[in-house]
C-alpha positions as a Markdown table, in Angstrom:
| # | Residue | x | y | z |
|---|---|---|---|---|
| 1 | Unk | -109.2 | 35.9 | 117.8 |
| 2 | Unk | -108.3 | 34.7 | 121.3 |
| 3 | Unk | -110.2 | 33.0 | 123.8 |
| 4 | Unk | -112.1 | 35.1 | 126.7 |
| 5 | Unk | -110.3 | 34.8 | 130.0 |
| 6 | Unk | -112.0 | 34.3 | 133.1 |
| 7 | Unk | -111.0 | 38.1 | 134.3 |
| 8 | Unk | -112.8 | 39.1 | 131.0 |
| 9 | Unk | -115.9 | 36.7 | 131.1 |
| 10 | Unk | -115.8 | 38.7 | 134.9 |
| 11 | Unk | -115.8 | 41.7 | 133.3 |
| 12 | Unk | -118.6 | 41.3 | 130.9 |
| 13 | Unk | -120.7 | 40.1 | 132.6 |
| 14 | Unk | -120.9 | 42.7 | 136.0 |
| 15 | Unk | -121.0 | 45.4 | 132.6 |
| 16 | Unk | -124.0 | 43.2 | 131.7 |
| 17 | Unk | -125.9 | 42.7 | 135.2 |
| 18 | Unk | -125.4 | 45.6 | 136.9 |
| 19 | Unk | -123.4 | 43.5 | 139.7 |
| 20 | Unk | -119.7 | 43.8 | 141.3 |
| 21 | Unk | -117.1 | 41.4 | 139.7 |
| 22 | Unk | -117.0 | 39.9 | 142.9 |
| 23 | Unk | -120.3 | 38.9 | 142.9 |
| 24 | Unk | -120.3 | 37.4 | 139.3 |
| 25 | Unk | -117.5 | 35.4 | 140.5 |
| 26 | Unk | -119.7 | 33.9 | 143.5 |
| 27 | Unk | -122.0 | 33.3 | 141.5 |
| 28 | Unk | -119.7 | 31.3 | 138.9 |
| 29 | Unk | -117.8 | 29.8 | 141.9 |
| 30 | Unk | -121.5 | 28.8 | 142.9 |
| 31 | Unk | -123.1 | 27.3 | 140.4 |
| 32 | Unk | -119.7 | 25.1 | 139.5 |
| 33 | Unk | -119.9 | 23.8 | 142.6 |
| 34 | Unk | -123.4 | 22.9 | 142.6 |
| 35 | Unk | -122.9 | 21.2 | 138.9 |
| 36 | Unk | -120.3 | 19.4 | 140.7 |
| 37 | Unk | -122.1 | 17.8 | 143.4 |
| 38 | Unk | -125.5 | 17.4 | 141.7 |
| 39 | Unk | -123.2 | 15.2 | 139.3 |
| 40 | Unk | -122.0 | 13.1 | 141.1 |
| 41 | Unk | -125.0 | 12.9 | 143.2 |
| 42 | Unk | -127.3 | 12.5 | 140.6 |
| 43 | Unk | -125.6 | 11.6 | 137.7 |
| 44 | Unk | -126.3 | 14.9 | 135.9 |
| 45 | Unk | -127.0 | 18.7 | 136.0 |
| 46 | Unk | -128.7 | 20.3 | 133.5 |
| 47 | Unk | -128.1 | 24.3 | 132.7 |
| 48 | Unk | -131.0 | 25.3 | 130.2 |
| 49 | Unk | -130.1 | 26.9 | 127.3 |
| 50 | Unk | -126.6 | 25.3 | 127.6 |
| 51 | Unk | -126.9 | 21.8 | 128.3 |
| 52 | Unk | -126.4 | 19.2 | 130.6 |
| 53 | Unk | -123.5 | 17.3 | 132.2 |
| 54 | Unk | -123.7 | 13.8 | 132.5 |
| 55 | Unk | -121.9 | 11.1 | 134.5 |
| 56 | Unk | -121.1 | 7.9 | 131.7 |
| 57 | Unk | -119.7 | 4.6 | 132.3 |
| 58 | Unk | -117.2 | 3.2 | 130.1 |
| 59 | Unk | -116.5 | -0.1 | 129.4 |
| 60 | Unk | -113.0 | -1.4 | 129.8 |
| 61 | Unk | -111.2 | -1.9 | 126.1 |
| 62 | Unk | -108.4 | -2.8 | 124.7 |
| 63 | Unk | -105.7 | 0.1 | 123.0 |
| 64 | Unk | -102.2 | 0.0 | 121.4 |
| 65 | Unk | -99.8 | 1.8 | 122.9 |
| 66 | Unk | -98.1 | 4.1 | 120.0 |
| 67 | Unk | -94.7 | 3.6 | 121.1 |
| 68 | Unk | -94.4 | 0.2 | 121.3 |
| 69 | Unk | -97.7 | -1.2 | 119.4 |
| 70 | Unk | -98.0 | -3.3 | 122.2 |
| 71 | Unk | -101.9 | -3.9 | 122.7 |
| 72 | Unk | -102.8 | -2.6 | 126.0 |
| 73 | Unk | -105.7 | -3.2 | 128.9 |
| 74 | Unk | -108.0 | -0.1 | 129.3 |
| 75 | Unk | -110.0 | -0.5 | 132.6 |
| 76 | Unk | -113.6 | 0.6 | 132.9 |
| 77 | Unk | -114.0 | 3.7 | 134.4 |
| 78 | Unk | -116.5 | 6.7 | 135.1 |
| 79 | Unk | -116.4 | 10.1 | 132.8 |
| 80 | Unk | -118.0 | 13.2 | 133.2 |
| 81 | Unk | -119.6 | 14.4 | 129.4 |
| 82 | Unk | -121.5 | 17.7 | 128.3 |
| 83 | Unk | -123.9 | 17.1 | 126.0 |
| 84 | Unk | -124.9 | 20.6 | 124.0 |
| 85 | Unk | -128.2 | 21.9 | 124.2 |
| 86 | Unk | -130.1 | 22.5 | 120.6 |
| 87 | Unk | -130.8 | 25.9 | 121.8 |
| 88 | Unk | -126.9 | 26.3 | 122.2 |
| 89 | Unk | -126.5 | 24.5 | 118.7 |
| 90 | Unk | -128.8 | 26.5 | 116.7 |
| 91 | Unk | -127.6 | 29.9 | 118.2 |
| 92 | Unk | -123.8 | 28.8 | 116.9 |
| 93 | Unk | -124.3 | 27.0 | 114.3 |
């Protein structure tokens, strides 16, 4: 089974609300955006039901690169993660 495309997940859901794709995509474009800055604002946006996204630090490292086995420096840096709601979990799973 393939993935749902954005055009689809469009589709579905105006067939589900009632709305105009268009608006369903303002909506997406919307609340992306607003993830977005609350998270790196904040530090993390939470969609119930869903989740949350989370800023994490990580702490520099050391790796091998594959090619060469050469052991590498891996600076610190600042990721973005999505930690699954148990809502989300227990529906799936």
């Amino acid at each position: 089974m393939a993935k749902m495309t954005k055009s689809q997940l469009l589709t579905t859901l105006s067939e589900k609300t009632g709305l105009s794709k268009k608006d369903v995509a303002g909506v997406l474009d919307a609340l992306s955006a607003l993830a977005y800055k609350e998270v790196k604002k904040v530090g993390e946006f939470v969609l119930p039901g869903f989740g949350k996204m989370v800023k994490a630090k990580r702490k520099a490292r050391t790796g091998v690169n594959p090619a060469t086995g050469e052991k590498i420096k891996i600076a610190a840096k600042t990721v973005v993660k999505f930690r699954l709601a148990k809502a989300a979990k227990d529906a799936v799973l």
